[in-house]
C-alpha positions as CSV (number, residue, x, y, z in Angstrom):
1,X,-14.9,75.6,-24.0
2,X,-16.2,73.0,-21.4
3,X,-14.7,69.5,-21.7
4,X,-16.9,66.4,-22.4
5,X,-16.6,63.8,-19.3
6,X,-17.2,60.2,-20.0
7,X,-19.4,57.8,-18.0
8,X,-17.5,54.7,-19.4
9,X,-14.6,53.3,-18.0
10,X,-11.1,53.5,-19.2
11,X,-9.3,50.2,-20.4
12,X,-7.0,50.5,-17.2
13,X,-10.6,50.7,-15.2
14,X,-11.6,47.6,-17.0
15,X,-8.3,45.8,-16.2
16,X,-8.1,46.8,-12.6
17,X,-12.1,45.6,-11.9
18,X,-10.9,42.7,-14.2
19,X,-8.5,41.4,-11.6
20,X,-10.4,42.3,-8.8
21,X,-12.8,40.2,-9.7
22,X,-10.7,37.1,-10.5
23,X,-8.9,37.9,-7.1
24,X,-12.5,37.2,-5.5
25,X,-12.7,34.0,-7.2
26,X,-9.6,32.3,-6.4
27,X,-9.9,33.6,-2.2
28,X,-13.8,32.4,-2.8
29,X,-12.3,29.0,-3.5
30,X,-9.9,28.8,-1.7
31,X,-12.1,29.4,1.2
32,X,-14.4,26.6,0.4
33,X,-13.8,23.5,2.3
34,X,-12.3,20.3,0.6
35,X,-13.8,17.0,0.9
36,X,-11.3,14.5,2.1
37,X,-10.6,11.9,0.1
38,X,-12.1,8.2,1.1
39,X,-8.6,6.7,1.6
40,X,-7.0,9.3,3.1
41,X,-9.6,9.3,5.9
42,X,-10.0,5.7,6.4
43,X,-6.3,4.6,6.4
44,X,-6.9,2.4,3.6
45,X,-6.0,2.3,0.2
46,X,-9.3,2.4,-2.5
47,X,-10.4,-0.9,-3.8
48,X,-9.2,-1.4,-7.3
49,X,-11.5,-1.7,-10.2
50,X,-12.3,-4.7,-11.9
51,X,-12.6,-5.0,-15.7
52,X,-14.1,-7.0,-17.9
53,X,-14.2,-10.5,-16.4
54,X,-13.2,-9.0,-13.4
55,X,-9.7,-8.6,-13.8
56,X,-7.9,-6.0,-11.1
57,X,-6.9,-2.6,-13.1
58,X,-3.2,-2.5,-10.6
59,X,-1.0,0.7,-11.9
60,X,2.0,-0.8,-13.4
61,X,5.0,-1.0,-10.7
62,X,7.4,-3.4,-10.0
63,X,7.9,-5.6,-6.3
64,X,5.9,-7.7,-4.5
65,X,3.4,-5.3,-3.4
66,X,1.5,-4.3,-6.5
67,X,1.1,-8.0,-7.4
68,X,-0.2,-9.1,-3.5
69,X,-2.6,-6.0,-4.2
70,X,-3.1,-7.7,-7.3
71,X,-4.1,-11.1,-5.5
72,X,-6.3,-9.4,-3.2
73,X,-8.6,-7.4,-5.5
74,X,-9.1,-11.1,-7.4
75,X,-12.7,-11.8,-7.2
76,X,-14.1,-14.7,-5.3
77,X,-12.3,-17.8,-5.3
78,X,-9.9,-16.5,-7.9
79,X,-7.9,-14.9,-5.0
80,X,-7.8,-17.5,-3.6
81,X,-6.1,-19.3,-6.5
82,X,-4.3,-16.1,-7.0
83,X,-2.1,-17.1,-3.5
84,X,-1.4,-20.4,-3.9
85,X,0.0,-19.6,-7.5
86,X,1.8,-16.7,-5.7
87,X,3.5,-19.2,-2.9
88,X,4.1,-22.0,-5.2
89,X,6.0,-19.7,-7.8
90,X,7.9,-17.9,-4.9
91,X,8.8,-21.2,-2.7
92,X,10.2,-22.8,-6.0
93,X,12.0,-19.6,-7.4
94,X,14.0,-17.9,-4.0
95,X,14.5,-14.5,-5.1
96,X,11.8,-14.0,-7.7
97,X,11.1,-10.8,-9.6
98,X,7.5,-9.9,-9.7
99,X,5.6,-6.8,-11.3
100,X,2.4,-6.1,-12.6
101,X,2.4,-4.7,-16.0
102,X,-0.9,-4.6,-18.5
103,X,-2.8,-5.6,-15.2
104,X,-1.6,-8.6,-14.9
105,X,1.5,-10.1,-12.5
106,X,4.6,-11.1,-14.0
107,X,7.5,-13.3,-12.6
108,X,11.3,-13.4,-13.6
109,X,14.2,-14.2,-12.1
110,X,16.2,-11.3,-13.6
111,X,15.0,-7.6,-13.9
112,X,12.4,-7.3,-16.8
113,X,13.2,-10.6,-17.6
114,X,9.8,-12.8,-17.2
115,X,8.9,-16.4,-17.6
116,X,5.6,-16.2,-16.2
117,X,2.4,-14.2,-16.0
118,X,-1.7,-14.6,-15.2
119,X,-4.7,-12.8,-15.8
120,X,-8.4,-12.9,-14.4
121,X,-10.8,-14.0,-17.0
122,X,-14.5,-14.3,-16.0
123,X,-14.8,-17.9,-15.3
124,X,-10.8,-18.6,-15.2
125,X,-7.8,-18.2,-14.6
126,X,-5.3,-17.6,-17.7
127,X,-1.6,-18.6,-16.6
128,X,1.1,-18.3,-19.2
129,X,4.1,-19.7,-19.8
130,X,6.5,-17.4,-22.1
131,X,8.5,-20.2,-23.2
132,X,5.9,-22.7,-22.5
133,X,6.4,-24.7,-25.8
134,X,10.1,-25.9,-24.2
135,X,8.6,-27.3,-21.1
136,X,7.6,-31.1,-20.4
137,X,4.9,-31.5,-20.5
138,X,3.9,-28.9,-22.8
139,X,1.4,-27.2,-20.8
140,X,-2.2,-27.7,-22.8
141,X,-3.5,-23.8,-23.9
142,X,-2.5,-23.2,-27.3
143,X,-1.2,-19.3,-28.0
144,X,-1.0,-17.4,-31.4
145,X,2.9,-17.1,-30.2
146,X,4.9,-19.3,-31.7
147,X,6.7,-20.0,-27.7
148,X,3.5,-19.4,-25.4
149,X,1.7,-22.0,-23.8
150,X,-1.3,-21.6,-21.4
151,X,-2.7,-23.3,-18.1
152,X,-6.5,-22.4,-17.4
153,X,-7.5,-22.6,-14.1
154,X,-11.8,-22.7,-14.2
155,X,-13.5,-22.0,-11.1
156,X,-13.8,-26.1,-9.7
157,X,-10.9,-27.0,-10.8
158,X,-8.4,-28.5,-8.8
159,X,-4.6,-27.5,-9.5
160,X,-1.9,-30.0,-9.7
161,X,0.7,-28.1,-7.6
162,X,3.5,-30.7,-8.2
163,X,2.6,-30.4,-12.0
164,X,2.8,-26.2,-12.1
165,X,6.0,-26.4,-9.5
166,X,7.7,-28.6,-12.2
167,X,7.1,-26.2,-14.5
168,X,8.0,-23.1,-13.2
169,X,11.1,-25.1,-12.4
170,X,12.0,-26.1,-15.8
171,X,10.7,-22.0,-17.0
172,X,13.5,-20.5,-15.1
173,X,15.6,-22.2,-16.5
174,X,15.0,-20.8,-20.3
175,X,16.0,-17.7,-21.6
176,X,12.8,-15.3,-20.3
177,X,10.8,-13.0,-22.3
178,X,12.1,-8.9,-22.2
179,X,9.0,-6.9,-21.9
């Protein structure tokens, strides 16, 4: 009696072709050159993007470098502002603590300890102080926090260093907000 040969392959058959095939792939791939990423060629890091009212998006870290990148992604004349708030806070407070956190730069004088944070709004600056209802003067922004007091810097206006320098001074002083 003559035996019946099949034209279809075998499960194994169908395994082995299976694997060749996925083998083809991944050295196809893998053979396929990369493009190089824009920073990694140019040396510099990418710009950051701005949100709404173009506010920097900064990954959260901790240090003095996250917030100068910070200060440099600020549009226009808000970088500007950005620095001076930077060297006021930092001549007045030797030794101060920055991060940025929620994209915005935070000071303290202890670790995760703040007294002090701003944030780019479209046509301002918001600076706020965490304890700001303590200081004299009371700084004039109102806050749904009972302790919160804000400073908005608009595009012409002038800052009154000696003013924010007195209190940052008196800030430091309080107990700071843990967040």
């Amino acid at each position: 009696m003559a035996t019946k040969t099949s034209s279809k392959p075998t499960n194994a058959a169908k395994k082995a072709g299976a694997k060749q095939g996925a083998a083809k792939k991944v050295a196809a791939k893998a053979a396929k050159p990369r493009k190089a990423a824009a920073n990694k060629t140019s040396g510099s890091a990418p710009k950051p993007k701005l949100l709404s009212g173009g506010n920097p998006q900064i990954a959260k870290a901790y240090g003095d470098a996250p917030v100068q990148a910070y200060i440099a992604a600020m549009p226009g004349r808000k970088s500007e502002v950005g620095r001076l708030l930077d060297a006021l806070i930092t001549r007045a407070v030797p030794g101060v603590r920055k991060a940025v956190k929620w994209n915005s730069p935070f000071y303290g004088v202890e670790d995760q300890i703040w007294f002090l944070s701003f944030h780019c709004f479209t046509k301002y600056i918001k600076v706020a102080f965490f304890r700001g209802t303590s200081l004299d003067p009371v700084p004039p922004g109102t806050s749904k926090q009972k302790h919160v007091r804000y400073l908005d810097i608009h595009e012409d206006d002038a800052l009154d260093e000696a003013q924010f320098t007195a209190w940052v001074k008196q800030a430091i002083a309080l107990p700071g907000e843990k967040m």
